[in-house]
C-alpha positions in Angstrom: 50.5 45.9 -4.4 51.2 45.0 -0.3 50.3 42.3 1.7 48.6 42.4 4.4 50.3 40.9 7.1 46.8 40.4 9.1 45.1 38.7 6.6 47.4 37.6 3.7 46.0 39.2 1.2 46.5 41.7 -1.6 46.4 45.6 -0.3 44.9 47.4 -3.2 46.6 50.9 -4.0 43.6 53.0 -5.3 44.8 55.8 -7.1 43.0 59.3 -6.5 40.8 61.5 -8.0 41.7 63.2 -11.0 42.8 67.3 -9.1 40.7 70.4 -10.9 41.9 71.2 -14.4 44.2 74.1 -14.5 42.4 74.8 -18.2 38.9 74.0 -16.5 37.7 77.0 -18.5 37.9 75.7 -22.3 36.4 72.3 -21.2 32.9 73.9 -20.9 33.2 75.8 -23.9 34.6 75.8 -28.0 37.0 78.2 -27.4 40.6 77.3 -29.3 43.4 77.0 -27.0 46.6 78.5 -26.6 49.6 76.8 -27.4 50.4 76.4 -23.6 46.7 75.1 -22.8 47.4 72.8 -25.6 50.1 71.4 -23.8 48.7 71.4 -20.6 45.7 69.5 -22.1 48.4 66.6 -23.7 50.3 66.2 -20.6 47.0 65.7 -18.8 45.8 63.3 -21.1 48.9 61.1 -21.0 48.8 61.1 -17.2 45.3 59.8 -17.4 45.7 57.2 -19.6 48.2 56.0 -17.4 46.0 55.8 -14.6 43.3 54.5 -16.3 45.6 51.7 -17.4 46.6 51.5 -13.5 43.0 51.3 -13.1 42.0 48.3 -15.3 44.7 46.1 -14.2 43.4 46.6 -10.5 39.8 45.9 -12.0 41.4 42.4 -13.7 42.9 41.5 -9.9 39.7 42.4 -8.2 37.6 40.5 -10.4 40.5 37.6 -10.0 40.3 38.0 -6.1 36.2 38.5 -6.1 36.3 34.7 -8.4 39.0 33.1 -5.8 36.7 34.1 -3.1 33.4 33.0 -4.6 35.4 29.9 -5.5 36.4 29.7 -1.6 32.7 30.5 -0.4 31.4 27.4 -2.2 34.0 25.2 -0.5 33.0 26.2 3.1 29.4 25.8 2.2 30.2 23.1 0.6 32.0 21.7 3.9 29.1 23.0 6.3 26.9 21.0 4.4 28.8 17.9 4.6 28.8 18.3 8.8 25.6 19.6 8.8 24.6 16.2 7.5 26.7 14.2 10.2 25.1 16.0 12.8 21.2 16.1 11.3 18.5 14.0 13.6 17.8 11.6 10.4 21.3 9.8 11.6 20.0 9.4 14.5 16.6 7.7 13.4 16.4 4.2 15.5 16.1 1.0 13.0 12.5 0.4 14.4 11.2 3.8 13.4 13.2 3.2 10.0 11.5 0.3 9.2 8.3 2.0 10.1 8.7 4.9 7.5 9.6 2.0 4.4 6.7 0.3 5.3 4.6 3.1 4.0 6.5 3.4 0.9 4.5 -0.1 0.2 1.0 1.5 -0.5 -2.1 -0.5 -1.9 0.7 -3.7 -2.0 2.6 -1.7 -4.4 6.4 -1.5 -3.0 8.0 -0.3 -6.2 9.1 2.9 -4.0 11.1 0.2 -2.0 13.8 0.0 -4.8 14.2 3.7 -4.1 15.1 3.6 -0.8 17.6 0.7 -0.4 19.9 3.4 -3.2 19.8 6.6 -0.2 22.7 5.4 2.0 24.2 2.1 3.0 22.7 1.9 6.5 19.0 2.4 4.9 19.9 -0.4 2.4 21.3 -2.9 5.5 18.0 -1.8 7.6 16.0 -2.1 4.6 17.8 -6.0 3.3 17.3 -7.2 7.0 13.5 -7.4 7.2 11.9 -9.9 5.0 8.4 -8.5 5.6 9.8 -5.4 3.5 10.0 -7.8 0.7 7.3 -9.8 1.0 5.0 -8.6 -1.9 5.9 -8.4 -5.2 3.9 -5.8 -8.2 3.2 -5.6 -11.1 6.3 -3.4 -12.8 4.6 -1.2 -15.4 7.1 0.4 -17.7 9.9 -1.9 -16.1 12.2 -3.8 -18.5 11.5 -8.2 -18.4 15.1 -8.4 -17.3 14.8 -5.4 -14.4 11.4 -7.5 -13.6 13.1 -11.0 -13.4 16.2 -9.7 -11.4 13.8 -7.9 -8.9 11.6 -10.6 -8.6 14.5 -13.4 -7.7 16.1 -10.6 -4.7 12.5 -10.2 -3.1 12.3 -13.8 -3.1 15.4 -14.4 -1.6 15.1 -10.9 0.8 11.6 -12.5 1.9 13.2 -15.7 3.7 10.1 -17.8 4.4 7.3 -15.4 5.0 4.2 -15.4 3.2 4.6 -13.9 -0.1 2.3 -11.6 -2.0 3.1 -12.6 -6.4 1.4 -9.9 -8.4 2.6 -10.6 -12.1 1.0 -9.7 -15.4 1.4 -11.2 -18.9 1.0 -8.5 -20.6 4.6 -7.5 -19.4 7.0 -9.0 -22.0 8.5 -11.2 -19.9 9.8 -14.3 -20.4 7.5 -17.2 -19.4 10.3 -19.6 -18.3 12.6 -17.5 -16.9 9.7 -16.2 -14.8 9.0 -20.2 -13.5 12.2 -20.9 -13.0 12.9 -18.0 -10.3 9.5 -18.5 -8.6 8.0 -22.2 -8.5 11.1 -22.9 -5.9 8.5 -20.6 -3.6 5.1 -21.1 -4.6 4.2 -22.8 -1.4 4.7 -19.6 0.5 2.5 -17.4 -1.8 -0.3 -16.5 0.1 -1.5 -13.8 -2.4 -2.0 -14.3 -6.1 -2.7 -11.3 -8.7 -2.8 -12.2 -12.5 -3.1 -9.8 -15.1 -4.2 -11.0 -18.3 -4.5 -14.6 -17.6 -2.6 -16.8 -20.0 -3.4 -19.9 -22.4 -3.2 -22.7 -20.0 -0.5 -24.5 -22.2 1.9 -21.1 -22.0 2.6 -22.0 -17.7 3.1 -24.8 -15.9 1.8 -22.4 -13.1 -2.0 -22.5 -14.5 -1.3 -25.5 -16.5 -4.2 -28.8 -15.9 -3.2 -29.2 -11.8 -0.9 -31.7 -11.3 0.2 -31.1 -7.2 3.4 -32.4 -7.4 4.5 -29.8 -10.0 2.6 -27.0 -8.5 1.3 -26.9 -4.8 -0.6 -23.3 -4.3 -0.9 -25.2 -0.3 -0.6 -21.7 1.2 -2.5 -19.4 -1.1 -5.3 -17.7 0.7 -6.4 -15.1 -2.1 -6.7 -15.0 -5.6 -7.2 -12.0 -8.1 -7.9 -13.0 -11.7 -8.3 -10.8 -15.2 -8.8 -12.5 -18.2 -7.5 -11.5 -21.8 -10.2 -10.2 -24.1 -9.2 -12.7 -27.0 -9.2 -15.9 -25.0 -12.5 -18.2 -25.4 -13.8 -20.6 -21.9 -13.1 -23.7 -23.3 -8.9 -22.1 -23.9 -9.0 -21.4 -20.5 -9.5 -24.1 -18.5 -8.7 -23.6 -15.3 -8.0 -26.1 -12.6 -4.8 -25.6 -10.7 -6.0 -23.7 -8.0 -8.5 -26.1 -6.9 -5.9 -28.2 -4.9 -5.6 -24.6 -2.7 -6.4 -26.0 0.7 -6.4 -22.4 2.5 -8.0 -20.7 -0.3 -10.9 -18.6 0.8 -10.8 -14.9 -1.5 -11.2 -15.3 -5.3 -11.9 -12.1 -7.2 -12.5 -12.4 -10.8 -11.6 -9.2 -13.8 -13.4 -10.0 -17.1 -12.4 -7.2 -19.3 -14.5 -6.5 -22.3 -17.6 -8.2 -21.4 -15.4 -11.6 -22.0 -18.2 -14.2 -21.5 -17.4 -17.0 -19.2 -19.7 -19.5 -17.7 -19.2 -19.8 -14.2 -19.6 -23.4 -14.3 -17.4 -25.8 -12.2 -16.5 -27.6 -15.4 -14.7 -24.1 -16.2 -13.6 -23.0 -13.3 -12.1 -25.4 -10.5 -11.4 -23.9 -7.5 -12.7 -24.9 -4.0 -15.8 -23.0 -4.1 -17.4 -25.0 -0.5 -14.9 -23.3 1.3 -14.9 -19.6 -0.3 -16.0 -16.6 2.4 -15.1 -13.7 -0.2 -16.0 -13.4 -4.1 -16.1 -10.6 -6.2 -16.7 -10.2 -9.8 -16.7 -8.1 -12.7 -18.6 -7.8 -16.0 -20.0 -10.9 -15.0 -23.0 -12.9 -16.1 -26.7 -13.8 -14.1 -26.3 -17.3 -14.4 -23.0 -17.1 -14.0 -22.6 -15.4 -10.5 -26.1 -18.1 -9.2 -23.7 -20.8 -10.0 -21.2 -19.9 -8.0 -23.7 -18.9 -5.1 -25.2 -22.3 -5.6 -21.7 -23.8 -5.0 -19.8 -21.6 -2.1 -22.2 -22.6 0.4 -20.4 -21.1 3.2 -19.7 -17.5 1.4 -19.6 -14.3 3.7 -18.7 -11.8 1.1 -20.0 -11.0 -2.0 -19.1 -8.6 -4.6 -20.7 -8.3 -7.7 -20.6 -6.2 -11.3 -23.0 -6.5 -13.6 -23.2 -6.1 -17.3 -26.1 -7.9 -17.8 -29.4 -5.8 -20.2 -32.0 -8.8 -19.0 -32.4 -11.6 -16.5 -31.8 -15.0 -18.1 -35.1 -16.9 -18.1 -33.5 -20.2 -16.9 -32.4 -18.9 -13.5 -34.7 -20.1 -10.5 -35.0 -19.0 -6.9 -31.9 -18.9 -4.6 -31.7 -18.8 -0.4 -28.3 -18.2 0.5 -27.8 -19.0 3.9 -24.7 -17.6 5.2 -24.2 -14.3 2.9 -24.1 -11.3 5.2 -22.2 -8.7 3.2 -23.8 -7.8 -0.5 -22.6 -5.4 -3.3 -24.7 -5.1 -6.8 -23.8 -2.9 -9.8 -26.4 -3.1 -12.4 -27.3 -0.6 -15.2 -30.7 -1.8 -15.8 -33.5 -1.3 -12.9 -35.7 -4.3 -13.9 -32.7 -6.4 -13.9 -32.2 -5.8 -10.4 -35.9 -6.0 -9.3 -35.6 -9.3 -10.8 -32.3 -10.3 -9.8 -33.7 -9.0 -5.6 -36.9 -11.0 -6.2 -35.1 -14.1 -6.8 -33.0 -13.7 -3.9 -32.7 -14.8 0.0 -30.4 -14.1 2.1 -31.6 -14.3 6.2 -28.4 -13.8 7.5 -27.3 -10.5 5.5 -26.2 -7.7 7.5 -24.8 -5.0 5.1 -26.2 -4.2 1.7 -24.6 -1.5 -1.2 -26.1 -1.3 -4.1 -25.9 0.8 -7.0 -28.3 0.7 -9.7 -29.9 4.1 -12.0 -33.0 5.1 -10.2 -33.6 1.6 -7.9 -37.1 1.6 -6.4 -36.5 1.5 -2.6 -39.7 -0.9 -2.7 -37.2 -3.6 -4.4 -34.8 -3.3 -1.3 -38.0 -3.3 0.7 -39.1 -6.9 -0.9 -35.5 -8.1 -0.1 -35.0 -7.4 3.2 -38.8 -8.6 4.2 -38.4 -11.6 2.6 -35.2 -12.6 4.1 -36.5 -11.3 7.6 -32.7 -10.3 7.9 -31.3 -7.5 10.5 -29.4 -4.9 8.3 -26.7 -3.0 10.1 -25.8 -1.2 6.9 -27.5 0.2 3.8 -26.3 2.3 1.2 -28.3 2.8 -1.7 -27.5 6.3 -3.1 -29.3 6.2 -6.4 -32.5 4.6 -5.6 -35.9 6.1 -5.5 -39.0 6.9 -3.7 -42.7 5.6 -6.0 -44.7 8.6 -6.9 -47.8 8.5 -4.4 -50.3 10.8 -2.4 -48.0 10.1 0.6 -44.5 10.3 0.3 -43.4 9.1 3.7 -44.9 6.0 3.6 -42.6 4.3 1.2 -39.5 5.9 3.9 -42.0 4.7 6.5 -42.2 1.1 5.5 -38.1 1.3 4.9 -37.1 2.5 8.3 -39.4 0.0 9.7 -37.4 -2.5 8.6 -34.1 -1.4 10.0 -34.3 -1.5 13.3 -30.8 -2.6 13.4 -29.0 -0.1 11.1 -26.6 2.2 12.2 -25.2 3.5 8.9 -27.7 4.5 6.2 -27.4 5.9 3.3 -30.2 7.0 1.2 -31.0 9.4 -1.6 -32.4 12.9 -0.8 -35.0 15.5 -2.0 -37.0 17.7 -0.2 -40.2 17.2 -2.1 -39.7 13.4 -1.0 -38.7 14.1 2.8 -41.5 16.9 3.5 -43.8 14.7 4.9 -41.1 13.1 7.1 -41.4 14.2 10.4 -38.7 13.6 13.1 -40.5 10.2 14.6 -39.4 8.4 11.7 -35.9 8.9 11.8 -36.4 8.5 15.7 -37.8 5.0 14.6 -33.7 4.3 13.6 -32.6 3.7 17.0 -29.7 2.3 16.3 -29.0 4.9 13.7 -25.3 7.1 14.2 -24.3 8.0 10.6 -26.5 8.8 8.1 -25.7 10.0 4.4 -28.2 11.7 2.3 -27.2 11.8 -1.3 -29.4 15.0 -2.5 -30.9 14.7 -6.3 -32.1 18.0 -6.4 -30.7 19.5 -10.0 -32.2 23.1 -8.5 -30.9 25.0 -5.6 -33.5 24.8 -2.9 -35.8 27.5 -1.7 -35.2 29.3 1.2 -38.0 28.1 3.4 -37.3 24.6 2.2 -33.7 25.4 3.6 -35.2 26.3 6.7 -37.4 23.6 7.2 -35.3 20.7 6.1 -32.5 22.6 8.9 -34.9 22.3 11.5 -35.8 18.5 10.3 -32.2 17.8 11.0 -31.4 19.9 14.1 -34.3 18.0 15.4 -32.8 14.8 14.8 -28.7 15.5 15.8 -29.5 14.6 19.0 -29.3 10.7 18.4 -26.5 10.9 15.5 -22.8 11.3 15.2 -22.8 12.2 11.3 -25.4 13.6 9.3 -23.9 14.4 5.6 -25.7 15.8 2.6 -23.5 15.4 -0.7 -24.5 16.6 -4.2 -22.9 16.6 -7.5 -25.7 19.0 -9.3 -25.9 21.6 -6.4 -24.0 24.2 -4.0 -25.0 23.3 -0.4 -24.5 26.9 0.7 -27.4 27.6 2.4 -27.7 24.5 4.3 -25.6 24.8 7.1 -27.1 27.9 9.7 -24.7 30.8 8.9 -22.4 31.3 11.7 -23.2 34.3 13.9 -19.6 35.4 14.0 -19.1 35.3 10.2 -18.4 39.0 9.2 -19.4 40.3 12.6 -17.0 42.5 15.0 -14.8 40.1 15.9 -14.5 38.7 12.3 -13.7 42.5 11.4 -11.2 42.7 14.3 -9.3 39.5 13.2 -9.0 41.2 9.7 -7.3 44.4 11.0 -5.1 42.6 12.6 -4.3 40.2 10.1 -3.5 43.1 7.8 -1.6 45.1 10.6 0.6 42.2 11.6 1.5 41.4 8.4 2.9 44.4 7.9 5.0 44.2 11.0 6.0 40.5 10.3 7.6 42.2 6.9 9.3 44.9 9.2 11.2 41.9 11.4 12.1 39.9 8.1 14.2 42.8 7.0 16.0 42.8 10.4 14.7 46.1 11.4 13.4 45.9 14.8 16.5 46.7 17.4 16.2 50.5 17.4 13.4 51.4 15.5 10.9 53.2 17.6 8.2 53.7 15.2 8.1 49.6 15.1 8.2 49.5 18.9 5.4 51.9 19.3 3.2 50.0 16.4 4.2 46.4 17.9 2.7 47.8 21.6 -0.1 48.9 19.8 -2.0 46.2 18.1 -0.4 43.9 21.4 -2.5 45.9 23.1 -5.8 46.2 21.3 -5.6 42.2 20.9 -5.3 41.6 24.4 -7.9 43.9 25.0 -10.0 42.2 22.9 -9.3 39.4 23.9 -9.9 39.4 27.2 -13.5 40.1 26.4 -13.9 37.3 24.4 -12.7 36.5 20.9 -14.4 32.7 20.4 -12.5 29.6 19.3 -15.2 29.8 16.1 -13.5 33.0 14.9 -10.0 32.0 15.8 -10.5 29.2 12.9 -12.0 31.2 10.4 -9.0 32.0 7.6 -8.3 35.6 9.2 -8.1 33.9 12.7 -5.9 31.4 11.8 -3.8 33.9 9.9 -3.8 36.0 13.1 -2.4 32.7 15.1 0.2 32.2 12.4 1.8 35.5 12.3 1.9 35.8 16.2 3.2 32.6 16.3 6.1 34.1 13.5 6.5 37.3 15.2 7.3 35.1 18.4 10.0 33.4 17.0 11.5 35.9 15.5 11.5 39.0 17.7 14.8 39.1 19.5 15.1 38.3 23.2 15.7 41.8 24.2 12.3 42.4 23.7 11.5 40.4 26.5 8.3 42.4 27.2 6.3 42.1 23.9 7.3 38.4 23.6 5.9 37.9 27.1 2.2 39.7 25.7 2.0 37.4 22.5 2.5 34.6 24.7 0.0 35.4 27.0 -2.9 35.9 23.6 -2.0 32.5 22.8 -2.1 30.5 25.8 -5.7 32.6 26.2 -6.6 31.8 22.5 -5.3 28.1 22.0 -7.8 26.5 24.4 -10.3 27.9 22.8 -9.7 26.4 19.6 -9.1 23.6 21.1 -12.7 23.1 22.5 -14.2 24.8 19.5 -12.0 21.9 17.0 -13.3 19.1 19.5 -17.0 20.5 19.3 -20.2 19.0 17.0 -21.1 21.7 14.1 -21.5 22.0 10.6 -18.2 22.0 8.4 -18.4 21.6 4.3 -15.6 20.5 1.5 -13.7 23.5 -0.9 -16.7 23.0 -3.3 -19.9 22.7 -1.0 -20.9 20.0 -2.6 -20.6 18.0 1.0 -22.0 19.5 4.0 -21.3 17.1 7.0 -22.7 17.9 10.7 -20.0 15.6 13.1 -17.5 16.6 15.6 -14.8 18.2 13.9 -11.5 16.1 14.6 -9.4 19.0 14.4 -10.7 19.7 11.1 -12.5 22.4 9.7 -12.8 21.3 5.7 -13.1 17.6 4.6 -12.1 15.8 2.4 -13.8 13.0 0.2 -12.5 9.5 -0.4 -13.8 7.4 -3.4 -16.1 4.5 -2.0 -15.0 2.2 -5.0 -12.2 1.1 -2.5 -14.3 0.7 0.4 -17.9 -0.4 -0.3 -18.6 -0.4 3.1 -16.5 1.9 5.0 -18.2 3.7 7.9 -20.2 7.3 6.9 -18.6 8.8 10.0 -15.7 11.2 9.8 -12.5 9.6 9.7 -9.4 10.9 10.2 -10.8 14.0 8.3 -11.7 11.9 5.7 -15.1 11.3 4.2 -15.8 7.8 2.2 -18.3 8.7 0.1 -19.7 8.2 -4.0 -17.6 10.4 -5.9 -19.2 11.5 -9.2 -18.7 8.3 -11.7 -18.9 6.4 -8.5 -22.3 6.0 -9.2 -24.1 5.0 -12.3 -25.9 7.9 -14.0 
């Protein structure tokens, strides 16, 4: 072999193609050979060997050179990469916009993903170590080893400085007890937020131990979140540490199992005069008017209910600062009992969810507390059989003057009589959420009736949502007079003609190729055409229009600049189209979820499907579209 004295490299010396057999004749045929052919045959057959020989060696150094060169093809990727990396925008990232992205790693108070990013790069980890608000709350470490836990635990506390401190901690993690009050009762006074999972025997910590303040001062703790072990009794469980929490003012209370504990202040100690939020879980009657009785100022209440019957020994109760009320009960009577022993004047927003409530209940409530509801949600409560079906909504919208978010269950045979003066008697009314409990899909003239019920009534309201878990909501919403017309059809040709072009460009097969020229010029000129006599912003956001947006947008940025001219059309169809989506995206209209089982009539927010959150998190979140989100009962949500 040579070298090339351009390149360096090996000059392979191909040999040529074997020349025409003199003795071409016998090798078609079985014809012996004559003793000269014979030997013309030998000498050919050692000449070929040797050149096949020749051959394989040059096959072994190709394959060698094709190796080295693969070999030398990863290292320059190799390198790009590496300076692709010094040059990317992330480096570039200011520390304030940093700081903003690990904040959202913390979601629902859960910063385990914190851990994560302090291991990507040494300047992350020095941004990351530098604010003590990043390490401010501490979780629960599921699946964590105790010492992983401890070690964790002691660097948030010391990453945190002095800022208020968020303690979640479990005991049924198997960590060590003392270990775990050794690292934090040097910065207990700075712990703002408690969490306890499976609250221990009050002689296993000095943290829940019989209160002694100079051993434990809880001075800044503002919220507390309790769940108690299955197998512990009240009287093992004492608890009165927390009631020398000056600032405390949120107490929220897990029993698991249906553990029974009395809510009386011989139990329980905390500082219940100057509570504003409780919340409770598999709780008992008695248990719940005990601490009513005692937080005298409470603005917040939360409650879970396991109860099958009212306890006869509980009286009357007026509570005279509540104005925020959730119930969960799974017996009706129990909560016609548990409303008619309640008052509460200054109560504002009410949720409850009981199977099959009678709205004349939450009726009884609300008159006898002559109290101005802003918001009521009461999805699985019902209407009284009678001759007049309206006159049960009647007497309920009468007594919400005030409310501007509503929601109410929904069946047609219980709004027929409803005619647009009582939902005109809401004035106050901007969101309203009908939960339907038809198991049937609706008739078509019921579909039209109810449609022009609503449409009667938009005027007034931002959001009107109807949400099923038993039906298809189809034929609700008016059918849009663009679905599957002509400019539907249009947008479909076109999707289906670009397409095929957009697969033309990927292959790099647009410079000289007039056939593609010819076809691009084409549908560029039917669309514009089009176009210009109006293609609406309706159509644009169907799935073929926004297809049709997607590839032009594609074929812009791909077609080269020499084809100035065709660039220069798309352009022009987009800055005539995008406008229109615009206006159409900002507009009121009717827009459903994947499943049509939620049919919402809003202004759009840019979005054209929503999407449902689960209420549990938010008892009282807004019925209006947020941030194309919905907060609404899921299915389980409510009690079947």
């Amino acid at each position: 072999m040579q070298i090339c004295p351009n390149c360096n490299m090996d000059v392979l010396n191909t040999p040529e193609s074997p020349s025409t057999s003199p003795i071409a004749s016998l090798l078609t045929t079985n014809n012996p050979p004559e003793p000269r052919e014979a030997a013309i045959a030998h000498q050919i057959i050692t000449s070929s060997k040797t050149q096949t020989a020749q051959i394989t060696r040059l096959i072994e150094k190709v394959y060698s050179i094709l190796d080295g060169l693969t070999s030398r093809r990863e290292e320059y990727e190799r390198n790009t990469f590496l300076h692709q990396n010094v040059v990317r925008n992330i480096r570039r990232i200011p520390p304030d916009v940093l700081l903003e992205i690990f904040s959202h790693t913390i979601v629902d108070g859960d910063p385990n993903d914190i851990w994560a990013v302090v291991e990507v790069c040494r300047r992350w980890r020095e941004v990351a170590f530098s604010t003590p608000t990043l390490w401010s709350t501490f979780p629960i470490h599921k699946g964590t080893s105790a010492a992983s836990i401890l070690s964790r635990l002691s660097r948030s506390l010391q990453l945190s400085h002095s800022t208020p401190f968020k303690l979640s901690i479990s005991y049924g993690v198997p960590y060590p007890i003392c270990p775990l009050q050794v690292v934090a009762s040097p910065h207990l006074k700075r712990v703002t937020h408690l969490t306890v999972g499976n609250f221990p025997r009050s002689n296993e910590s000095t943290f829940f131990a019989p209160s002694n303040p100079r051993l434990v001062q809880w001075t800044a703790l503002r919220s507390l979140h309790l769940q108690f072990a299955d197998t512990e009794s009240p009287e093992a469980s004492r608890i009165t540490v927390f009631q020398h929490a000056p600032l405390l003012q949120d107490v929220d209370f897990n029993l698991t199992d249906r553990w029974r504990i009395l809510f009386g202040i011989g139990n329980i100690l905390l500082p219940w005069s100057q509570l504003r939020k409780f919340s409770a879980s598999n709780v008992t009657l008695d248990g719940v008017f005990t601490v009513l009785r005692a937080a005298s100022v409470l603005d917040e209440c939360y409650l879970d209910f396991t109860e099958t019957s009212m306890p006869s020994n509980i009286g009357s109760l007026s509570h005279q600062s509540l104005t925020t009320l959730h119930v969960t009960l799974r017996d009706e009577q129990v909560a016609h009992e548990l409303f008619n022993r309640l008052t509460v004047p200054l109560l504002r927003k009410l949720s409850v969810d009981v199977p099959a409530l009678d709205t004349a209940a939450v009726c009884d409530l609300i008159e006898r507390s002559s109290c101005g509801l802003t918001f009521l949600s009461a999805p699985m409560a019902h209407f009284r059989e009678s001759d007049d079906l309206s006159t049960p909504l009647r007497r309920l919208f009468s007594l919400l003057p005030d409310v501007t978010e509503l929601c109410i269950p929904f069946s047609f045979a219980s709004f027929k009589g409803v005619r647009a003066r009582l939902v005109l008697s809401l004035p106050q009314l901007r969101h309203l959420s009908l939960k339907v409990t038809d198991s049937l899909e609706m008739a078509i003239p019921d579909l039209i009736a109810l449609r022009c019920l609503v449409y009667a009534n938009v005027p007034p309201l931002e959001t009107i949502i109807f949400t099923s878990e038993k039906c298809h909501l189809y034929g609700l919403a008016p059918p849009s007079p663009h679905y599957g017309g002509p400019q539907a059809q249009s947008l479909q040709r076109w999707d289906h003609e670009l397409g095929e072009l957009s697969h033309f460009v990927k292959v790099g097969a647009v410079k000289d190729d007039t056939g593609f020229h010819r076809d691009l010029d084409r549908i560029l000129s039917l669309i514009s055409a089009e176009s210009e006599s109006g293609i609406s912003g309706e159509c644009l956001c169907l799935t073929e229009g926004q297809n049709v947006v997607s590839k032009l947008q594609e074929l812009l940025g791909q077609l080269p600049v020499s084809l100035s001219l065709q660039r220069g059309r798309i352009s022009a169809i987009l800055a005539l189209w995008l406008p229109r989506i615009k206006e159409y995206l900002a507009s009121f209209g009717w827009i459903e979820n994947s499943l049509a089982k939620t049919l919402v009539y809003t202004q759009r927010q840019g979005l054209l499907s929503v999407k449902v959150r689960d209420r549990k998190k938010d008892r009282f979140a807004s019925f209006a579209l947020q941030d194309g989100y919905l907060t609404l009962y899921t299915k389980g949500d409510v009690l079947e």
